[in-house]
C-alpha positions as CSV (number, residue, x, y, z in Angstrom):
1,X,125.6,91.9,62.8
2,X,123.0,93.5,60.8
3,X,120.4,90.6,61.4
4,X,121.0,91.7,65.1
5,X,120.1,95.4,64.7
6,X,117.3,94.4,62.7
7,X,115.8,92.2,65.3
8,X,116.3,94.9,68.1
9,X,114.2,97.9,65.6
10,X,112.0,95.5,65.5
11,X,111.4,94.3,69.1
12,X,111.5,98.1,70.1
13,X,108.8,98.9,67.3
14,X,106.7,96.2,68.8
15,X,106.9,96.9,72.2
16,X,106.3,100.6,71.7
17,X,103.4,99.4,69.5
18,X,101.5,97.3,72.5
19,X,102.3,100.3,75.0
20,X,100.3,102.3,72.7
21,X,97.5,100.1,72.6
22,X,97.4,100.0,76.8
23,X,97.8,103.4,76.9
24,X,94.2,103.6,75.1
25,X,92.1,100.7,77.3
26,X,90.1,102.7,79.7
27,X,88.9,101.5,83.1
28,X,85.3,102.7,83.5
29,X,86.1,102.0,87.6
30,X,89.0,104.8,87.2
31,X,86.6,106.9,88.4
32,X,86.4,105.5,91.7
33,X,90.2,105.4,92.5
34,X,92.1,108.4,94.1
35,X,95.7,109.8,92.3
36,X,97.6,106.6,94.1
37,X,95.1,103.7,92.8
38,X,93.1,103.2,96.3
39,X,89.4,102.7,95.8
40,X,86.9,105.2,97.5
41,X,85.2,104.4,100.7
42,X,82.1,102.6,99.6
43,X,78.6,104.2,101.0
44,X,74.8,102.9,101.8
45,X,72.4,104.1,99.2
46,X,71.1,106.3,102.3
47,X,74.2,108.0,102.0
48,X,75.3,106.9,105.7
49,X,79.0,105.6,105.3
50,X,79.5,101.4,106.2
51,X,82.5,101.9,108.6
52,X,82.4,103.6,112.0
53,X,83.7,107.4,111.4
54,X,86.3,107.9,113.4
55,X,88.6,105.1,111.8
56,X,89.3,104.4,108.1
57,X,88.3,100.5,108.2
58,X,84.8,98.8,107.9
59,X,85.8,95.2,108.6
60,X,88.5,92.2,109.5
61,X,89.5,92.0,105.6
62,X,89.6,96.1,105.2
63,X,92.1,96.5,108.3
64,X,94.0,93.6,107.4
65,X,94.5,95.0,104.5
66,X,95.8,98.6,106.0
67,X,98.1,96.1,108.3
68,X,99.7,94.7,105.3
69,X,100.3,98.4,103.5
70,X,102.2,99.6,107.1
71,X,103.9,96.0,107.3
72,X,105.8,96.4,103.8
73,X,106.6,100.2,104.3
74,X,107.9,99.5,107.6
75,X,109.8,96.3,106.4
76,X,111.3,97.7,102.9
77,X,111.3,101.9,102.8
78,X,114.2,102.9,104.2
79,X,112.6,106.4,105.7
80,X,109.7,104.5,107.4
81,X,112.3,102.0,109.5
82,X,114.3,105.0,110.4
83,X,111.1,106.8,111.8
84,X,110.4,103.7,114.0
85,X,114.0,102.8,115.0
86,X,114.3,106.9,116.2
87,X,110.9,106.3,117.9
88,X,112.6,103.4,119.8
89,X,115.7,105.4,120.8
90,X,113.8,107.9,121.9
91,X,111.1,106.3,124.4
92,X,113.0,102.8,125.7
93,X,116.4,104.1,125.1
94,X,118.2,101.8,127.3
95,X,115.5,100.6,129.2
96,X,113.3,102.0,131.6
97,X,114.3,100.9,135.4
98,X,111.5,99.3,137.2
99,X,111.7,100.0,141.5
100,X,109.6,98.5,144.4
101,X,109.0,100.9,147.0
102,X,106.9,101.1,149.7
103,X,103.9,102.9,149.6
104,X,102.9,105.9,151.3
105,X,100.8,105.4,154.7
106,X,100.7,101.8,154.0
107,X,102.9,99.3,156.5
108,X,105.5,98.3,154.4
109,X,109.2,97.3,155.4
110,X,112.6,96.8,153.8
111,X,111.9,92.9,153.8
112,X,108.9,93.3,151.4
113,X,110.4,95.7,149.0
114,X,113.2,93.4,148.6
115,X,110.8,90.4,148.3
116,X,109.1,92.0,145.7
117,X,112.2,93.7,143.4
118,X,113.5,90.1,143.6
119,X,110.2,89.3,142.1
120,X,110.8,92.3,139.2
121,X,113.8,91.2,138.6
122,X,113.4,88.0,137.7
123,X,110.7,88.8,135.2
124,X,112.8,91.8,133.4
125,X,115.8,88.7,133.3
126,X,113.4,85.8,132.3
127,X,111.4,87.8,129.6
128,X,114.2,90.1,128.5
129,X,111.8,92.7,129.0
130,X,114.2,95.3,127.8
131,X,114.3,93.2,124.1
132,X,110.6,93.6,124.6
133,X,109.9,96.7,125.0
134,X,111.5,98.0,122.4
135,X,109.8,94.9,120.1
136,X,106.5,96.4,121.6
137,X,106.9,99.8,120.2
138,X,108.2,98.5,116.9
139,X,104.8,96.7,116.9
140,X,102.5,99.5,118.0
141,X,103.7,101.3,115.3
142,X,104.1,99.0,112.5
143,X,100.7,97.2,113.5
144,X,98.8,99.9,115.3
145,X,98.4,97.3,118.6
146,X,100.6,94.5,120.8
147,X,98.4,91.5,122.3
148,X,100.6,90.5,124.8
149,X,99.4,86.9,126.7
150,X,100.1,85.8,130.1
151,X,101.3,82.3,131.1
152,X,101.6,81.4,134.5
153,X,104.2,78.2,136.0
154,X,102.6,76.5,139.2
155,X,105.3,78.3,141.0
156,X,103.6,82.3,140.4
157,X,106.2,82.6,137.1
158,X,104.8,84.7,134.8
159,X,105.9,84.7,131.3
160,X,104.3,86.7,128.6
161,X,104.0,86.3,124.4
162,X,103.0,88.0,121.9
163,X,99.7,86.9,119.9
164,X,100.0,88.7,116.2
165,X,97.4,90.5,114.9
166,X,96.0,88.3,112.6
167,X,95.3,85.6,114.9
168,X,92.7,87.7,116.3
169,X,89.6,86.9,114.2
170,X,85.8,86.6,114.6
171,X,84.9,82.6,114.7
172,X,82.8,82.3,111.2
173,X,79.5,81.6,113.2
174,X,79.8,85.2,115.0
175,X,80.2,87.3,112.0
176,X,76.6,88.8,112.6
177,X,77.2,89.1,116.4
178,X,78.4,92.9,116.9
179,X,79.7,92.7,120.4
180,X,82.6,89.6,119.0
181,X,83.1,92.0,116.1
182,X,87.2,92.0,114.8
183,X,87.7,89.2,117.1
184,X,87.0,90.6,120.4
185,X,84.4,89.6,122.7
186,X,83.0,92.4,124.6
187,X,79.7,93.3,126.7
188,X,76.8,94.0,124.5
189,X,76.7,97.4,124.8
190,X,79.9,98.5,126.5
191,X,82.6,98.0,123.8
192,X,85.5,98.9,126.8
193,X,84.0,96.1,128.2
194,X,86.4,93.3,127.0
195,X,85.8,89.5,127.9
196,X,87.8,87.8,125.8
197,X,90.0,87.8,123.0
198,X,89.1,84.9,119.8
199,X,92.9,83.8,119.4
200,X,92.5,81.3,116.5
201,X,89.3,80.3,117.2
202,X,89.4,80.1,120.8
203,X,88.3,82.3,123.2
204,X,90.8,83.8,125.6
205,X,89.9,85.3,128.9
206,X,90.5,89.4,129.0
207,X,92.3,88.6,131.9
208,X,94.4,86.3,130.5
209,X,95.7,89.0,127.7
210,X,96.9,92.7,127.6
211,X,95.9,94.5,124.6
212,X,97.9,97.8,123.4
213,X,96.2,100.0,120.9
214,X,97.4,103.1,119.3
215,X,95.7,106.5,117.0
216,X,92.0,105.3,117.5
217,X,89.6,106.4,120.7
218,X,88.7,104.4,123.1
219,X,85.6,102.5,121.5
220,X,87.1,101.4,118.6
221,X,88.4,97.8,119.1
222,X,91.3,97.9,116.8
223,X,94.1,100.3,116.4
224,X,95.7,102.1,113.6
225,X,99.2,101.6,112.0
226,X,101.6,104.6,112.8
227,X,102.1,105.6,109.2
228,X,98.3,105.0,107.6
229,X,97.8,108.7,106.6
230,X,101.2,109.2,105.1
231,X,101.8,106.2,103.1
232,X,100.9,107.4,100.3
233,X,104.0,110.1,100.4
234,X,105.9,107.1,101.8
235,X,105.2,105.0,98.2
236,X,106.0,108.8,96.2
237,X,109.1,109.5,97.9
238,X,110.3,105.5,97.0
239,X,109.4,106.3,93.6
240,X,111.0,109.6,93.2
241,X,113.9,108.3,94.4
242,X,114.2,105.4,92.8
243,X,113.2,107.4,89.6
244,X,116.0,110.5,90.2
245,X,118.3,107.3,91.0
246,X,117.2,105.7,87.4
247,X,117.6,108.7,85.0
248,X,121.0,109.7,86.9
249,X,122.1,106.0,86.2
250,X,120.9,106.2,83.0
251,X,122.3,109.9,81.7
252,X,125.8,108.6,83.2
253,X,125.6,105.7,81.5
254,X,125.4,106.8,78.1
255,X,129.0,108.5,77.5
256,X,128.4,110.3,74.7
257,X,125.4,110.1,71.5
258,X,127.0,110.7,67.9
259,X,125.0,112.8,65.8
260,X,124.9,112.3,62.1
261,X,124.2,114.9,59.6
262,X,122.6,114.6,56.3
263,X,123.9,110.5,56.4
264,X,121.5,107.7,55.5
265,X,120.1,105.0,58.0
266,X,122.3,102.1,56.2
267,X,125.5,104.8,56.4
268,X,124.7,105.3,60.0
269,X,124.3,101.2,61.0
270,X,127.5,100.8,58.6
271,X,129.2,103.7,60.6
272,X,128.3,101.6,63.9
273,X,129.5,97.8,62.6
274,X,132.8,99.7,61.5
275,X,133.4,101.6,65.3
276,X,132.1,98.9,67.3
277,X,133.5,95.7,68.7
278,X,130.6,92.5,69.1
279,X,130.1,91.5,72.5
280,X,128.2,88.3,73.9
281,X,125.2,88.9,75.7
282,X,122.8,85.7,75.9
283,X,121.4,84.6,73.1
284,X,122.0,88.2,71.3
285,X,125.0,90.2,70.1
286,X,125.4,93.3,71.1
287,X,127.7,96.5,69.7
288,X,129.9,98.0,72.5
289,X,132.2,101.1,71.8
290,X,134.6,102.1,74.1
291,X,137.2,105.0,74.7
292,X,139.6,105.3,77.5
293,X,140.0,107.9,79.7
294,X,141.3,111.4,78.5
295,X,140.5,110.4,74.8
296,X,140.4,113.1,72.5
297,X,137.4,112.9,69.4
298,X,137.8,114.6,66.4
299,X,134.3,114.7,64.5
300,X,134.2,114.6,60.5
301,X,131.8,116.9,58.8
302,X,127.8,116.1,59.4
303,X,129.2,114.6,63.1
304,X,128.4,115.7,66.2
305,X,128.8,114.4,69.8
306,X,126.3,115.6,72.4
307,X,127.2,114.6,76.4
308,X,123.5,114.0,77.7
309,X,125.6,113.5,81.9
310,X,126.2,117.3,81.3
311,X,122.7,117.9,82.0
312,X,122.0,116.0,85.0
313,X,120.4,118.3,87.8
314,X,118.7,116.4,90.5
315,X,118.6,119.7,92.8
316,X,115.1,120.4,91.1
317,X,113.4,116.6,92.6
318,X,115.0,117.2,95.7
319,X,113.2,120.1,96.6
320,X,109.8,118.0,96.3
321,X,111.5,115.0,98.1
322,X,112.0,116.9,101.0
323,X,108.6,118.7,100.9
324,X,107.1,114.8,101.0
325,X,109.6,113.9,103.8
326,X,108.3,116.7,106.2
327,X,104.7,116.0,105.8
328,X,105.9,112.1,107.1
329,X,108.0,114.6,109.9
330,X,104.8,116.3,110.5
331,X,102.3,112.8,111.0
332,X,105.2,111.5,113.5
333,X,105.3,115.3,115.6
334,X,109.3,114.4,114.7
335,X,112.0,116.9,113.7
336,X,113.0,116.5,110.0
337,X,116.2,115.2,110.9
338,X,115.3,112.7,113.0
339,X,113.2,111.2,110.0
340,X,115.6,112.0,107.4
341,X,119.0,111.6,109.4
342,X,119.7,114.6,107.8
343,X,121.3,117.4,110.5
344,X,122.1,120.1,107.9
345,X,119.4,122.0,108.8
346,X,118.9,121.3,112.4
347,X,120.6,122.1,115.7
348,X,119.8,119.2,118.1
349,X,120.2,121.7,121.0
350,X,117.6,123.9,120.4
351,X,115.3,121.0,119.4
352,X,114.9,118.9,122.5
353,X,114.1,121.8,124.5
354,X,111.5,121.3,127.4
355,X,108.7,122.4,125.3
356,X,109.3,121.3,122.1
357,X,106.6,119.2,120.1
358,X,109.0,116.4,119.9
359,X,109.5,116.2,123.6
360,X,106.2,116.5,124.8
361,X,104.9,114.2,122.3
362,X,107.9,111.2,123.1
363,X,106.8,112.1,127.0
364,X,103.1,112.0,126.4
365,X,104.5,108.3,124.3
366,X,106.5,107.3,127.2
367,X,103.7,107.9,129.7
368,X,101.5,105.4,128.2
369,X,104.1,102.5,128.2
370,X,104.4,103.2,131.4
371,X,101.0,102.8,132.5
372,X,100.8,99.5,130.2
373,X,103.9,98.5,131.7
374,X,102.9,98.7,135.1
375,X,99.9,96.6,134.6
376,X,102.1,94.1,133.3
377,X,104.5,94.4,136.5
378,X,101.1,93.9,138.5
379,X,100.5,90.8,136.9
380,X,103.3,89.4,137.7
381,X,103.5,90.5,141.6
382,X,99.5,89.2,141.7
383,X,100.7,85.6,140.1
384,X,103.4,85.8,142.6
385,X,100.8,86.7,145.3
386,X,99.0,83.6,144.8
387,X,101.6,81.5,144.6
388,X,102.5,82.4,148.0
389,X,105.9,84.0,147.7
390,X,104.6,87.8,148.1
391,X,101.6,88.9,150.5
392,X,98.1,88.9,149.2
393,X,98.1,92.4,149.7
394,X,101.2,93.5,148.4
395,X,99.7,96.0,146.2
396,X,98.5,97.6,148.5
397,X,101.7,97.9,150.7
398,X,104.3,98.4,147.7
399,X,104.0,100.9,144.6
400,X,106.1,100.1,141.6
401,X,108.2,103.1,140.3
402,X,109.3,103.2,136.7
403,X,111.9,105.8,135.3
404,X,112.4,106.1,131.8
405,X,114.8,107.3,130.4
406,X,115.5,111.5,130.4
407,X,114.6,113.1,126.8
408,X,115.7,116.8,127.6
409,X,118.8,118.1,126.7
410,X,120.6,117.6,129.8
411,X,123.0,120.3,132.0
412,X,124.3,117.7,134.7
413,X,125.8,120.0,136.6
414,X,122.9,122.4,136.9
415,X,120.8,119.5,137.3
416,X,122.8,117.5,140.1
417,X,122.3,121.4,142.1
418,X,118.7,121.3,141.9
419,X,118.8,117.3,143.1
420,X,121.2,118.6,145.9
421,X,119.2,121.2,147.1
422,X,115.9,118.7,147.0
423,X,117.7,115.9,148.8
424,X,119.5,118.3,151.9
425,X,115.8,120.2,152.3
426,X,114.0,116.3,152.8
427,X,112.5,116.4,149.2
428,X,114.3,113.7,147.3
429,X,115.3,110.3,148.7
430,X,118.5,109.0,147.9
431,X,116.6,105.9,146.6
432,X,115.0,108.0,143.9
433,X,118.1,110.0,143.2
434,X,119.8,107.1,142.4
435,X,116.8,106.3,139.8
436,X,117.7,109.8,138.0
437,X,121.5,108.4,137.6
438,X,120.2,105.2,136.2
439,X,122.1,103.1,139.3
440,X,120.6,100.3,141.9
441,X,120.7,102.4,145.3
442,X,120.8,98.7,147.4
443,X,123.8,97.6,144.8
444,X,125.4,100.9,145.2
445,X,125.3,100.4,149.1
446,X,127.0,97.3,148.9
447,X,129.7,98.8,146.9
448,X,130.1,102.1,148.9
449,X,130.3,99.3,152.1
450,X,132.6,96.9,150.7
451,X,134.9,99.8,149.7
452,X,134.7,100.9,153.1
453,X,135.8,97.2,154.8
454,X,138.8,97.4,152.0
455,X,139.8,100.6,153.1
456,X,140.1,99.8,156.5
């Protein structure tokens, strides 16, 4: 027993001993690294910085890098997955509906718009497009981009993959060549001016391959993980946690520390053999003391007992966790709660209001799937166009409308006036009315028919 509490002074001497010694080796590149250990951007001896300005990444290696930071914050910090999975909710919801309708002035007929929803269908069935979508956003947010390919069946079938991220890389013998620069081939001087994408070494056709990009402008090839300028507050409010999580554990752990007065070190350790039972813990022996519950201690003189769980008060770090969880509120243009999924302090009512940051930003959001997604939808009418099942000039004869789904705060009733109204006055078709209730008007008609034959 006593060689045991020997050996563990001793182990605790020496390990306090070679903290010590770190504690005093200096990095002379310290300087260089900000409060969270991330080097400085490095500059010409000009003075001009080596990346372009608008974006925080110089090269393949540097941005890889940033995708790897955004790719473990969205895979293992709990806040950061709730921020995406909210953003998912919010701008796929259930899925946006996709309509083929014909378009205005254009000689189109009931025939063709079938032709082509068939067409729609198929794809949204065959490429579980509403899986997809909400995979897509994930992705543009965890990644900062979505390369989606296109494969086409000799029957006008289009089917569509994703191409990661990292499979987009410069070939080895184009690293000096600026316009095939982070492995995308463009004109020579007209970066929007993509040809084709280098997907493991081979180039792909632009046409061949949709690229989505998010938080970078238009001439910058790449884009930008969701959460680049906040992870740093993403890694502190991990730690702060898990510390405020670690002392609680610990103060609550340790029932009570006896405190003796005016006793000697080998009447102390004599004190402990006597009180304590030996437990098994490895290759060690430990001393274990306990004391069931309600039991009542009556100290000797030069004894005291001190409760260290008495002391606990986490109210203090909370107040900085949440100051560190708004500014990652702030970066997303979220409400706190729908970060935190923390409601206290929130009334979803007056929140998603019609002009609220949040709305307008998830509208501004769902505005640009759309326009990527009707591309897509596109594509797959102009495979099916060659194939032969749909016109050549089907697009245009037939518009595609998409409806996502409704953000606001919703008053049916007062809402179901207003489309009244509209419809009796010639404003709303009952074909886009039936969008706005999320139902199929030529599957509704059916029904409302059918039910009419069983009536009878």
């Amino acid at each position: 027993m006593t060689e045991s509490i020997h050996a563990d002074r001793l182990e605790h001497r020496l390990s306090e001993a070679c903290d010590a010694l770190w504690d005093q080796l200096v990095d002379p590149r310290e300087a260089y690294l900000d409060g969270d250990g991330v080097w400085w951007d490095s500059v010409y001896v000009e003075g001009h910085s080596t990346g372009a300005l608008s974006v925080p990444f110089s090269s393949e290696k540097h941005l890889e890098d940033i995708r790897h930071q955004s790719r473990h914050l969205a895979t293992n910090n709990e806040y950061a997955i709730n921020g995406i999975e909210n953003r998912i909710s919010y701008l796929i919801g259930t899925g946006h509906n996709y309509r083929a309708s014909s378009r205005k002035g254009a000689d189109g007929s009931a025939g063709l718009e079938a032709d082509v929803q068939q067409v729609l269908d198929e794809f949204l069935e065959k490429s579980r497009w509403h899986a997809r979508q909400q995979e897509i956003v994930r992705r543009m947010d965890r990644d900062g981009e979505v390369f989606l390919r296109y494969f086409v069946d000799p029957d006008g079938t289009t089917n569509v993959r994703f191409v990661e991220p990292d499979q987009i890389q410069t070939p080895k013998e184009l690293a000096n060549f600026p316009a095939a620069s982070f492995g995308i081939r463009t004109e020579q001087n007209d970066v929007e001016s993509v040809l084709g994408y280098f997907v493991d070494g081979e180039l792909v056709d632009a046409s061949a391959m949709q690229h989505r990009k998010a938080n970078v402008d238009v001439n910058v090839k790449r884009g930008l993980p969701l959460y680049y300028p906040v992870r740093k507050n993403l890694r502190r409010i991990e730690k702060l946690l898990r510390n405020m999580s670690v002392v609680a554990e610990i103060q609550s752990a340790i029932a009570l520390i006896r405190k003796h007065r005016g006793t000697t070190r080998n009447g102390v350790e004599q004190f402990v053999a006597d009180q304590s039972v030996t437990a098994n813990s490895g290759s060690r022996a430990k001393s274990l003391s306990q004391y069931a519950p309600g039991t009542i201690l009556d100290a000797p003189a030069g004894l005291e007992y001190d409760f260290p769980a008495s002391g606990i008060d986490a109210s203090n770090f909370v107040t900085v966790l949440q100051a560190e969880l708004r500014a990652v509120a702030s970066r997303l243009v979220m409400p706190e709660f729908m970060f935190t999924s923390d409601a206290s302090n929130a009334n979803y009512a007056s929140t998603l209001v019609a002009e609220g940051p949040a709305i307008k930003m998830f509208e501004r959001l769902q505005a640009n799937l759309k326009n990527d997604d009707r591309h897509v939808m596109w594509r797959v009418l102009k495979n099916a166009a060659a194939a032969g099942r749909l016109p050549r000039d089907v697009r245009q004869r037939v518009d595609i409308q998409i409806t996502p789904p409704s953000l606001r705060v919703r008053d049916q009733t007062r809402e179901c006036k207003v489309e009244q109204i509209a419809f009796e006055n010639g404003l709303l078709s009952p074909q886009t009315w039936s969008l706005r209730l999320g139902l199929d008007y030529d599957q509704e008609q059916k029904n409302i028919s059918m039910h009419g034959i069983e009536a009878t």
